[in-house]
C-alpha angles and dihedrals in degrees: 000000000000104000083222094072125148117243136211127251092240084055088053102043079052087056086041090050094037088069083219105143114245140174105248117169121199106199091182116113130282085251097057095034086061098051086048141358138167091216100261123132111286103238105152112208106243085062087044084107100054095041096062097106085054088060097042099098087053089066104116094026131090122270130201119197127192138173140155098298118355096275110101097030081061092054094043091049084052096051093038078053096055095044091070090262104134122197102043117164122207105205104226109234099012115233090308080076085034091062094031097060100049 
């Protein structure tokens, strides 16, 4: 199995529940992070270029990306990818599929 592999919204609210820390990043923008957010660092994914020093220290370790909908944490998973990060985790259905399976 790739260690890049997407994971499901009931995986990540176990992670969520578990009080394990963990690196989720939420590449949505300020103004939806504010209505609702899931507690991850606030990168959103247009300044995904210029925030790679912050993420630095996370190479190596597991990442976990969410959005809306799935789609730009696709495409942020994709680009971390390229930039020589591994195990970077896409969440399937964003926080739209979070919410709507509570």
């Amino acid at each position: 199995m790739s260690e890049n592999f997407d994971i499901s919204v009931d995986q990540l609210r176990e992670m969520i529940e578990s009080g394990e820390p963990f690196n989720l990043i939420d590449v949505r923008n300020p103004d939806e992070y504010e209505e609702d957010n899931l507690g991850g660092i606030l990168i959103p994914l247009g300044d995904l270029p210029d925030s790679l020093d912050q993420l630095e220290a996370m190479k190596g370790q597991d990442i976990y990306i969410h959005c809306r909908s799935g789609a730009r944490s696709d495409r942020a998973k994709h680009f971390l990818i390229s930039e020589g990060f591994e195990k970077v985790h896409n969440v399937l259905g964003g926080i739209m599929s979070y919410r709507a399976s509570e």
